[in-house]
C-alpha positions in Angstrom: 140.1 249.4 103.3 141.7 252.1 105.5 143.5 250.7 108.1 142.3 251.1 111.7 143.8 253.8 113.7 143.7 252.0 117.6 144.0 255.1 119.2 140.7 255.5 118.3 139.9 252.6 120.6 141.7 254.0 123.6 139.2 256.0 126.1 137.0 258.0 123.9 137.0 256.4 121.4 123.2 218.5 121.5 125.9 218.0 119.3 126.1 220.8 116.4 123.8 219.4 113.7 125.9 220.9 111.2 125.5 224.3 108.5 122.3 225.8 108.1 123.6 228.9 106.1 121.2 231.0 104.5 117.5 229.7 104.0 113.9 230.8 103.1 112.4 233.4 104.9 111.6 232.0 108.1 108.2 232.0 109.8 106.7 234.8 111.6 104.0 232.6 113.2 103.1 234.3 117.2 106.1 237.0 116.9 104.4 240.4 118.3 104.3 243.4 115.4 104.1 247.0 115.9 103.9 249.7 113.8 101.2 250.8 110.8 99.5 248.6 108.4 98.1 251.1 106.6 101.6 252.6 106.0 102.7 249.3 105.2 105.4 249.9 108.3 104.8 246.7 110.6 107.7 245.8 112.4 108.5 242.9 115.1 109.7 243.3 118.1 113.3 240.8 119.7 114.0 240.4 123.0 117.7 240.2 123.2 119.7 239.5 126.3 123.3 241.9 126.2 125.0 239.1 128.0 128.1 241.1 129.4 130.4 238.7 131.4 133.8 238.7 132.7 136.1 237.3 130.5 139.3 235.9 132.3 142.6 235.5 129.9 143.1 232.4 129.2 140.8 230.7 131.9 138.6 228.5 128.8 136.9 226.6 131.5 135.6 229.4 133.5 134.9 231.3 130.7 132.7 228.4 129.1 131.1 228.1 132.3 129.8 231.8 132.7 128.8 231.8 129.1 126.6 228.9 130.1 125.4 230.7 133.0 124.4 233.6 130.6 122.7 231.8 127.9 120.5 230.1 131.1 119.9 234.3 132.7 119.0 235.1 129.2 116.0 232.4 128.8 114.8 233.0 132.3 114.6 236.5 131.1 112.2 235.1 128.3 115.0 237.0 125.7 114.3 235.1 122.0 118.1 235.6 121.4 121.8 236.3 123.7 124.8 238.0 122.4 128.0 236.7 124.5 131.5 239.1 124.0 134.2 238.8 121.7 136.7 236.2 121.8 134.9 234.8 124.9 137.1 231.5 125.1 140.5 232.8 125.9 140.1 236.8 125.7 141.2 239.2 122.8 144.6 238.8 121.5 145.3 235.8 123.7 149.0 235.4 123.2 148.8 231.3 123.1 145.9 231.4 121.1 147.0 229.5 117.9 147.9 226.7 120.5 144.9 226.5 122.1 142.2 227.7 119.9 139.5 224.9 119.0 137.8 224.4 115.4 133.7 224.9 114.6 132.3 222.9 115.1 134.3 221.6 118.4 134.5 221.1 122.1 133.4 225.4 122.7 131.1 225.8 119.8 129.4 222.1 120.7 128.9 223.2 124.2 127.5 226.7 123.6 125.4 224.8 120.9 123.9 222.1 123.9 123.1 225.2 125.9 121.0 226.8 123.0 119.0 224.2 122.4 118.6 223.3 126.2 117.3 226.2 127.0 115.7 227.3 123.1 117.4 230.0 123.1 119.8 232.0 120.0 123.5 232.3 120.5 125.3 234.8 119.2 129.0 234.4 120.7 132.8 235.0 119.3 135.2 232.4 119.8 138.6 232.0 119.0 139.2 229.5 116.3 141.6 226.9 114.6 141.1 226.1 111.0 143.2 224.7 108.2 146.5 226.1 110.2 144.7 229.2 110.9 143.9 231.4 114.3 140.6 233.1 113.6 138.8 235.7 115.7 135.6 234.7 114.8 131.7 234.6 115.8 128.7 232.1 115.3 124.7 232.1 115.2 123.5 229.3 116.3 119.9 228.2 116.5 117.3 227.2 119.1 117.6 223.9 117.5 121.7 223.9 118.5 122.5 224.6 114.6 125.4 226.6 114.0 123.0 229.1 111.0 126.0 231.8 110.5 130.0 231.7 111.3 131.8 235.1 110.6 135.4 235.8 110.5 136.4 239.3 112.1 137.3 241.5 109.3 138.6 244.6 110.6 140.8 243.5 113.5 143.0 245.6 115.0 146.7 245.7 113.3 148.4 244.7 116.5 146.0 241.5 116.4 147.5 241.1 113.0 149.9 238.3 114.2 147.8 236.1 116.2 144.4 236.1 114.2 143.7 235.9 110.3 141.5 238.6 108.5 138.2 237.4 106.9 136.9 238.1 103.6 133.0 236.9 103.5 129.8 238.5 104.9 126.8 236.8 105.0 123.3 236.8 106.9 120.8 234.3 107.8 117.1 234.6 107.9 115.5 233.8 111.5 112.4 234.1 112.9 112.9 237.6 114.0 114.1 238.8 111.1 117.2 238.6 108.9 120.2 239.0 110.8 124.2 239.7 110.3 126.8 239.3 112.5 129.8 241.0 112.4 132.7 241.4 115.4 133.3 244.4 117.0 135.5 246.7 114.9 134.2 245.4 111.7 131.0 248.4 112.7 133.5 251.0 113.5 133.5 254.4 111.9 136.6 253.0 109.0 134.2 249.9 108.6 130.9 250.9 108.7 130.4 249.7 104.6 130.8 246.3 105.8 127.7 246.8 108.0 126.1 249.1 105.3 126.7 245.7 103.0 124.7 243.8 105.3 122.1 245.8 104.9 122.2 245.7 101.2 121.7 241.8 101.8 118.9 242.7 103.5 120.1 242.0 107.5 117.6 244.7 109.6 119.6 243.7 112.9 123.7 242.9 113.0 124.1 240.9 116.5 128.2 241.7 117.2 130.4 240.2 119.8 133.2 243.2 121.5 135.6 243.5 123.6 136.0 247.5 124.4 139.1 248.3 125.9 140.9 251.7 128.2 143.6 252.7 129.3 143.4 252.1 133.7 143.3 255.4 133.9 140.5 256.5 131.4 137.9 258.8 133.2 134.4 257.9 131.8 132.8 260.7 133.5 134.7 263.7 131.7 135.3 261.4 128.5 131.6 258.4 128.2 133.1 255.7 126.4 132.3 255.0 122.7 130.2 258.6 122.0 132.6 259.1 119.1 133.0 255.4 117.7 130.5 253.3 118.5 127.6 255.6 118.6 128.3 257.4 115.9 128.8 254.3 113.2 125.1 252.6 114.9 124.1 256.1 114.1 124.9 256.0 110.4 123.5 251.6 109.5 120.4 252.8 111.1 119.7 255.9 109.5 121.1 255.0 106.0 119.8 251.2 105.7 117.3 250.9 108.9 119.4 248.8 110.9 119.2 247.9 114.7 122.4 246.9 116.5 122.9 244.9 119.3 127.0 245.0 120.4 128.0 243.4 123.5 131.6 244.0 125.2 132.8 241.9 127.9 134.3 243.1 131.2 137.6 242.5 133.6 141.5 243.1 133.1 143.4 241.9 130.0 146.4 240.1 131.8 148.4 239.0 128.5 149.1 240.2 124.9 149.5 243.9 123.2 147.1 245.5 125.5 148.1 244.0 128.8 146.9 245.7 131.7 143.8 247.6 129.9 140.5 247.0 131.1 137.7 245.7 129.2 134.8 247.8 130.7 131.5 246.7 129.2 129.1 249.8 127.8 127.3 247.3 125.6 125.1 249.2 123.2 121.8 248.3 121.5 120.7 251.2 118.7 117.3 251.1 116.9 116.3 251.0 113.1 116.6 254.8 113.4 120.1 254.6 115.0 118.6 256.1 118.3 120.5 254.9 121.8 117.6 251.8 123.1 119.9 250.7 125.8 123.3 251.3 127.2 124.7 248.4 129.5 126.8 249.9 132.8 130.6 250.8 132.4 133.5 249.6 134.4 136.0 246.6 134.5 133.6 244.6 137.0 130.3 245.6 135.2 129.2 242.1 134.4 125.7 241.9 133.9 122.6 240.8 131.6 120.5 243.5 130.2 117.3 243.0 128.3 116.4 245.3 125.4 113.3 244.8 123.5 113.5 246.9 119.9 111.8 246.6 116.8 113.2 245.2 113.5 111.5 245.5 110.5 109.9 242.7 108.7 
Protein backbone atom coordinates (compact mmCIF):
# COMPACT_ATOMS: atom_id res chain seq x y z
CA UNK A 1 0.00 0.00 0.00
CA UNK A 2 1.43 3.58 -0.82
CA UNK A 3 2.10 5.34 2.09
CA UNK A 4 0.06 8.38 2.99
CA UNK A 5 1.42 11.71 2.05
CA UNK A 6 -0.14 14.06 5.34
CA UNK A 7 0.27 17.04 3.53
CA UNK A 8 -2.47 15.92 1.80
CA UNK A 9 -4.43 16.31 4.97
CA UNK A 10 -3.37 19.88 5.72
CA UNK A 11 -6.04 22.54 4.40
CA UNK A 12 -7.14 21.44 1.07
CA UNK A 13 -6.69 18.50 1.32
CA UNK A 14 -26.67 -2.73 29.17
CA UNK A 15 -23.61 -4.40 29.45
CA UNK A 16 -22.10 -5.46 25.85
CA UNK A 17 -23.73 -8.80 25.09
CA UNK A 18 -20.83 -9.84 23.37
CA UNK A 19 -19.84 -10.49 19.15
CA UNK A 20 -22.46 -10.54 16.73
CA UNK A 21 -20.13 -10.43 13.63
CA UNK A 22 -21.50 -11.19 10.46
CA UNK A 23 -25.16 -12.78 10.25
CA UNK A 24 -28.06 -13.59 7.82
CA UNK A 25 -29.52 -10.90 5.96
CA UNK A 26 -31.36 -9.05 8.42
CA UNK A 27 -35.09 -8.11 8.10
CA UNK A 28 -36.43 -5.41 6.15
CA UNK A 29 -39.81 -5.58 7.89
CA UNK A 30 -41.47 -1.46 7.97
CA UNK A 31 -38.08 0.11 6.47
CA UNK A 32 -39.49 2.76 3.73
CA UNK A 33 -38.26 1.81 -0.18
CA UNK A 34 -37.84 3.98 -3.05
CA UNK A 35 -36.95 3.53 -6.28
CA UNK A 36 -38.47 1.19 -9.38
CA UNK A 37 -39.78 -2.29 -9.09
CA UNK A 38 -40.19 -2.80 -12.41
CA UNK A 39 -36.41 -1.94 -12.95
CA UNK A 40 -35.80 -4.19 -10.17
CA UNK A 41 -34.03 -0.77 -8.48
CA UNK A 42 -35.80 -0.54 -4.93
CA UNK A 43 -33.69 1.01 -2.48
CA UNK A 44 -34.27 1.95 1.37
CA UNK A 45 -33.92 4.82 2.78
CA UNK A 46 -31.42 5.47 6.66
CA UNK A 47 -31.76 8.24 8.66
CA UNK A 48 -28.30 8.82 10.02
CA UNK A 49 -27.51 11.45 12.58
CA UNK A 50 -23.61 13.10 11.59
CA UNK A 51 -22.98 13.48 15.24
CA UNK A 52 -20.09 16.19 15.20
CA UNK A 53 -18.98 17.00 18.75
CA UNK A 54 -16.07 18.64 20.32
CA UNK A 55 -13.63 16.43 21.19
CA UNK A 56 -11.32 17.70 24.16
CA UNK A 57 -7.58 15.95 24.42
CA UNK A 58 -7.49 13.92 26.83
CA UNK A 59 -10.76 14.97 28.83
CA UNK A 60 -12.31 10.86 28.61
CA UNK A 61 -15.09 11.95 30.95
CA UNK A 62 -16.38 14.87 29.11
CA UNK A 63 -15.86 13.38 25.98
CA UNK A 64 -18.06 10.20 27.05
CA UNK A 65 -20.50 12.46 28.28
CA UNK A 66 -21.12 14.54 24.95
CA UNK A 67 -21.14 11.34 23.05
CA UNK A 68 -24.00 10.35 25.33
CA UNK A 69 -25.55 13.54 24.72
CA UNK A 70 -25.35 12.79 20.85
CA UNK A 71 -26.47 9.42 20.72
CA UNK A 72 -29.81 10.85 22.94
CA UNK A 73 -30.03 14.24 19.94
CA UNK A 74 -29.74 11.53 17.41
CA UNK A 75 -32.93 9.40 18.68
CA UNK A 76 -34.96 12.44 19.31
CA UNK A 77 -34.22 13.22 15.78
CA UNK A 78 -35.89 9.80 15.00
CA UNK A 79 -32.23 8.95 13.03
CA UNK A 80 -32.13 4.76 12.83
CA UNK A 81 -28.29 5.08 13.25
CA UNK A 82 -25.39 7.90 14.77
CA UNK A 83 -21.85 8.12 13.60
CA UNK A 84 -19.66 9.80 16.63
CA UNK A 85 -15.75 11.12 15.46
CA UNK A 86 -12.70 9.41 15.48
CA UNK A 87 -10.79 8.52 18.45
CA UNK A 88 -13.67 10.23 20.47
CA UNK A 89 -12.25 9.05 24.02
CA UNK A 90 -8.95 10.85 24.28
CA UNK A 91 -8.54 12.68 20.68
CA UNK A 92 -6.28 11.64 17.71
CA UNK A 93 -2.77 10.85 18.44
CA UNK A 94 -3.28 11.27 22.16
CA UNK A 95 0.29 11.22 23.40
CA UNK A 96 -0.61 9.03 26.72
CA UNK A 97 -2.76 6.95 24.84
CA UNK A 98 -1.26 3.42 25.37
CA UNK A 99 -1.64 4.41 29.18
CA UNK A 100 -4.90 5.13 29.19
CA UNK A 101 -6.60 3.51 26.40
CA UNK A 102 -9.47 0.87 27.56
CA UNK A 103 -10.12 -2.68 25.78
CA UNK A 104 -13.64 -3.70 23.86
CA UNK A 105 -15.46 -4.51 25.30
CA UNK A 106 -14.74 -2.12 28.49
CA UNK A 107 -15.68 0.83 30.62
CA UNK A 108 -16.11 3.31 26.98
CA UNK A 109 -17.45 0.72 24.58
CA UNK A 110 -19.98 -0.58 27.63
CA UNK A 111 -21.24 2.86 28.11
CA UNK A 112 -21.75 3.90 24.48
CA UNK A 113 -23.23 0.31 24.24
CA UNK A 114 -25.99 1.19 27.47
CA UNK A 115 -26.75 4.44 25.49
CA UNK A 116 -27.61 2.39 22.22
CA UNK A 117 -29.82 0.31 23.60
CA UNK A 118 -31.43 3.00 25.95
CA UNK A 119 -32.36 4.89 23.39
CA UNK A 120 -32.61 1.97 20.27
CA UNK A 121 -30.49 3.58 18.49
CA UNK A 122 -26.99 2.29 16.15
CA UNK A 123 -23.57 3.44 17.19
CA UNK A 124 -21.03 3.87 15.05
CA UNK A 125 -18.07 5.53 17.10
CA UNK A 126 -14.04 5.26 17.13
CA UNK A 127 -12.32 4.69 20.28
CA UNK A 128 -9.03 4.38 21.25
CA UNK A 129 -8.10 0.88 22.30
CA UNK A 130 -5.91 -1.50 24.48
CA UNK A 131 -5.50 -5.05 23.37
CA UNK A 132 -3.00 -7.82 23.94
CA UNK A 133 -0.17 -4.93 24.63
CA UNK A 134 -1.54 -2.99 21.82
CA UNK A 135 -2.78 0.81 21.26
CA UNK A 136 -5.42 0.68 18.50
CA UNK A 137 -7.25 3.45 16.78
CA UNK A 138 -10.17 1.66 16.20
CA UNK A 139 -14.08 1.87 15.57
CA UNK A 140 -17.30 -0.27 16.63
CA UNK A 141 -21.03 -0.95 15.33
CA UNK A 142 -23.00 -1.59 17.83
CA UNK A 143 -26.60 -2.62 17.82
CA UNK A 144 -29.98 -1.24 19.01
CA UNK A 145 -29.87 -4.25 21.21
CA UNK A 146 -26.23 -2.79 22.85
CA UNK A 147 -24.25 -5.58 20.77
CA UNK A 148 -21.03 -4.68 19.69
CA UNK A 149 -21.96 -6.30 15.56
CA UNK A 150 -18.53 -4.89 13.94
CA UNK A 151 -14.97 -3.65 15.47
CA UNK A 152 -12.46 -2.29 12.90
CA UNK A 153 -8.92 -1.41 13.30
CA UNK A 154 -7.79 1.84 11.31
CA UNK A 155 -5.80 0.73 8.53
CA UNK A 156 -4.32 3.61 6.85
CA UNK A 157 -3.28 5.81 9.74
CA UNK A 158 -1.25 8.47 9.28
CA UNK A 159 2.80 7.72 9.57
CA UNK A 160 3.24 10.17 12.38
CA UNK A 161 0.42 8.14 14.26
CA UNK A 162 2.76 5.19 13.59
CA UNK A 163 4.13 5.25 17.13
CA UNK A 164 1.23 5.44 19.29
CA UNK A 165 -1.42 3.20 17.36
CA UNK A 166 -1.05 -0.32 15.58
CA UNK A 167 -2.08 -0.80 11.88
CA UNK A 168 -4.93 -3.29 11.16
CA UNK A 169 -5.13 -5.93 8.72
CA UNK A 170 -8.98 -7.17 8.50
CA UNK A 171 -12.17 -5.69 6.88
CA UNK A 172 -15.28 -6.97 7.45
CA UNK A 173 -19.13 -5.87 7.19
CA UNK A 174 -22.19 -6.70 9.03
CA UNK A 175 -25.66 -7.06 7.69
CA UNK A 176 -28.36 -4.69 9.55
CA UNK A 177 -31.57 -3.81 9.02
CA UNK A 178 -30.81 -0.97 6.67
CA UNK A 179 -28.66 -2.71 4.73
CA UNK A 180 -25.15 -4.13 4.79
CA UNK A 181 -22.76 -1.94 6.26
CA UNK A 182 -18.71 -1.31 6.59
CA UNK A 183 -16.93 0.70 8.71
CA UNK A 184 -13.76 1.95 8.14
CA UNK A 185 -11.83 5.09 9.96
CA UNK A 186 -11.13 8.15 8.36
CA UNK A 187 -8.07 7.85 6.13
CA UNK A 188 -8.64 4.24 5.36
CA UNK A 189 -11.41 6.13 2.36
CA UNK A 190 -8.76 8.54 1.28
CA UNK A 191 -7.72 8.86 -2.38
CA UNK A 192 -4.23 6.20 -1.54
CA UNK A 193 -6.90 3.87 0.17
CA UNK A 194 -9.92 3.93 -1.56
CA UNK A 195 -9.47 -0.20 -2.53
CA UNK A 196 -9.99 -0.86 0.95
CA UNK A 197 -13.49 0.84 0.61
CA UNK A 198 -13.79 -0.50 -2.99
CA UNK A 199 -13.17 -4.14 -0.99
CA UNK A 200 -16.12 -3.45 1.09
CA UNK A 201 -18.09 -3.14 -1.62
CA UNK A 202 -16.98 -6.41 -3.15
CA UNK A 203 -18.31 -7.93 0.27
CA UNK A 204 -21.27 -6.41 -0.54
CA UNK A 205 -21.36 -3.25 2.16
CA UNK A 206 -23.85 -0.48 0.14
CA UNK A 207 -23.06 2.18 3.05
CA UNK A 208 -19.35 2.46 4.90
CA UNK A 209 -20.31 4.56 8.33
CA UNK A 210 -16.54 6.10 9.21
CA UNK A 211 -15.43 7.94 12.33
CA UNK A 212 -12.69 11.32 11.33
CA UNK A 213 -10.99 13.63 12.76
CA UNK A 214 -10.15 16.39 9.85
CA UNK A 215 -7.45 18.57 10.74
CA UNK A 216 -5.76 22.48 9.52
CA UNK A 217 -3.37 24.32 9.88
CA UNK A 218 -4.92 27.70 12.33
CA UNK A 219 -4.45 29.52 9.65
CA UNK A 220 -6.22 27.57 6.72
CA UNK A 221 -8.72 29.83 4.79
CA UNK A 222 -11.75 27.70 3.91
CA UNK A 223 -13.25 30.24 1.87
CA UNK A 224 -10.44 30.59 -0.90
CA UNK A 225 -9.41 26.78 -0.25
CA UNK A 226 -13.31 24.45 1.03
CA UNK A 227 -11.85 21.79 2.95
CA UNK A 228 -11.79 18.10 1.67
CA UNK A 229 -12.87 19.04 -2.29
CA UNK A 230 -9.69 17.19 -3.31
CA UNK A 231 -9.63 14.19 -0.70
CA UNK A 232 -12.60 13.40 0.68
CA UNK A 233 -14.92 14.28 -2.07
CA UNK A 234 -13.19 12.98 -4.59
CA UNK A 235 -12.51 9.14 -3.03
CA UNK A 236 -16.74 9.27 -1.95
CA UNK A 237 -16.85 10.20 -5.54
CA UNK A 238 -15.09 7.02 -6.88
CA UNK A 239 -16.99 3.88 -3.96
CA UNK A 240 -20.11 5.37 -5.24
CA UNK A 241 -19.80 5.39 -8.75
CA UNK A 242 -17.62 2.31 -9.15
CA UNK A 243 -19.48 -0.15 -6.49
CA UNK A 244 -22.74 2.02 -5.47
CA UNK A 245 -21.68 2.99 -2.24
CA UNK A 246 -23.16 5.73 0.12
CA UNK A 247 -20.81 7.29 2.75
CA UNK A 248 -21.51 8.68 5.89
CA UNK A 249 -17.96 10.28 7.51
CA UNK A 250 -18.11 12.29 10.56
CA UNK A 251 -15.13 14.57 11.81
CA UNK A 252 -15.09 16.01 15.17
CA UNK A 253 -14.45 19.68 16.16
CA UNK A 254 -12.11 21.86 18.67
CA UNK A 255 -8.15 22.41 19.11
CA UNK A 256 -5.71 19.45 19.34
CA UNK A 257 -3.74 20.46 22.52
CA UNK A 258 -1.16 17.43 22.56
CA UNK A 259 0.72 15.12 20.07
CA UNK A 260 2.28 15.58 16.34
CA UNK A 261 -0.28 18.00 15.31
CA UNK A 262 -0.62 20.24 18.36
CA UNK A 263 -2.23 23.38 17.84
CA UNK A 264 -4.26 22.32 14.60
CA UNK A 265 -7.85 22.47 14.58
CA UNK A 266 -10.19 19.82 14.03
CA UNK A 267 -12.91 21.73 12.09
CA UNK A 268 -15.87 19.30 11.32
CA UNK A 269 -17.10 19.37 7.38
CA UNK A 270 -18.68 15.99 7.98
CA UNK A 271 -19.74 14.50 4.64
CA UNK A 272 -22.49 12.10 3.70
CA UNK A 273 -22.20 11.04 -0.40
CA UNK A 274 -25.03 8.94 -2.07
CA UNK A 275 -24.84 5.51 -4.08
CA UNK A 276 -23.94 7.69 -6.96
CA UNK A 277 -21.14 9.54 -5.10
CA UNK A 278 -23.26 12.87 -5.30
CA UNK A 279 -22.64 15.51 -2.15
CA UNK A 280 -26.27 14.59 0.16
CA UNK A 281 -25.08 16.65 2.98
CA UNK A 282 -22.13 18.73 4.13
CA UNK A 283 -22.05 19.40 8.00
CA UNK A 284 -20.73 23.33 8.86
CA UNK A 285 -16.83 23.96 9.08
CA UNK A 286 -14.82 25.54 11.79
CA UNK A 287 -13.08 24.50 15.16
CA UNK A 288 -16.44 25.27 17.26
CA UNK A 289 -18.85 23.75 14.60
CA UNK A 290 -20.30 21.07 16.92
CA UNK A 291 -23.54 20.01 15.80
CA UNK A 292 -25.98 17.02 14.71
CA UNK A 293 -27.09 16.92 11.22
CA UNK A 294 -29.66 14.49 9.82
CA UNK A 295 -29.26 13.10 6.29
CA UNK A 296 -31.77 10.75 4.95
CA UNK A 297 -30.14 8.80 1.63
CA UNK A 298 -30.97 5.75 -0.04
CA UNK A 299 -28.95 2.48 0.17
CA UNK A 300 -29.67 -0.17 -1.97
CA UNK A 301 -31.20 -3.41 -0.93
Amino acid sequence: MKMLDRRRFLGGGAALLGWEGVRGRAGAEGAPLVGSEATGAARRVVRVGMGQMLVKTGDIDDNVSRARTFIARARAEKCDVVVLPECLDFGWTFPDAARRAFPIPGPVSTTLAEEARLHKVWVVAGLTEREGGRTYNTSILIDDQGRVRLKHHKISELDIAWDIYTRGTELAVADTPFGRVGITICADNSPDSVDLGLALGRMGARLILSPCAWAVEPDHDNEKEPYGRDIWDAAYRTLGEKRGISVVAVSNVGRLAAGPWKGRLCIGSSLATGHDGSVLARAPYGADAETLLAVELPVAV
